[in-house]
C-alpha angles and dihedrals in degrees: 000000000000114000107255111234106249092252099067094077111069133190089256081063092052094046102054092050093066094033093106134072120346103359091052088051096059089045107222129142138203116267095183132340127193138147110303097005132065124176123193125193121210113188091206123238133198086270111068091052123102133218088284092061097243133105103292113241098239088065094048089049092046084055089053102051095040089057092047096055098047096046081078106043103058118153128191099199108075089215090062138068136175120209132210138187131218122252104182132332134202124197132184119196121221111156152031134227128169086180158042135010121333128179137206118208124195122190128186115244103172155328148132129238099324114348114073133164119223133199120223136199126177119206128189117214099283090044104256114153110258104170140345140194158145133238141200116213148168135220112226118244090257086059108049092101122074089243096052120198128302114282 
């Protein structure tokens, strides 16, 4: 199979994959996507917010998991996708937002054949700090490969 040019694969791509269950339900979208880094947008809504009236933190944690892994599972060829799961995960807390826009970025650190650590940060609009992490995942058996397994 001949290797597909990067920009054939497009953030609409990206988007459509993730635009069913859970992640439809939380409501964020792909900013960019490459090999090694991912970063996701969430426009937040009333609810996602907590008691507090800020961004509750388990939204804040699904973001970041979401951008490590697939930090680590980028695919150039839109037909194609490789999937990952999630070994262990540590956040740490450090902001607050109750608006606007915030992104996730993930960005590969490290790994062999299936297993890779990523590194996570959370920003609100202004680019204040909201959350960061690091993640442990691996890459199912399907995915191993660059090209990863048909859609």
């Amino acid at each position: 199979m001949a290797e597909v040019p990067p920009s054939a694969f497009s953030m609409e791509d990206a988007n459509a994959r993730f635009n069913m269950g859970f992640p439809a339900l939380v409501g964020f979208h792909f900013l960019e996507w490459e090999d090694g880094r991912a970063v996701l947008g969430l426009q937040v809504r009333p609810e996602h917010l907590n008691l507090g009236g800020v961004i509750h933190g388990g939204v804040l944690a699904t973001l970041m998991d979401v951008a490590g892994a697939c930090a680590g599972t980028y695919c150039a060829d839109p037909a194609r996708i490789r999937k990952a799961v999630t070994l262990s995960m540590t956040n740490t807390f450090t902001g607050q937002a109750g608006e606007g826009l915030i992104r996730a970025i993930g960005t590969r650190r490290a790994g062999g054949s299936r297993i890779y650590n990523s590194t996570m940060e959370v920003f609100d609009q202004k680019g204040q700090l909201l959350a960061m992490g690091e993640g442990t995942f691996r890459l199912r058996s399907s995915s191993t490969g660059p090209a990863g397994e048909p859609v």
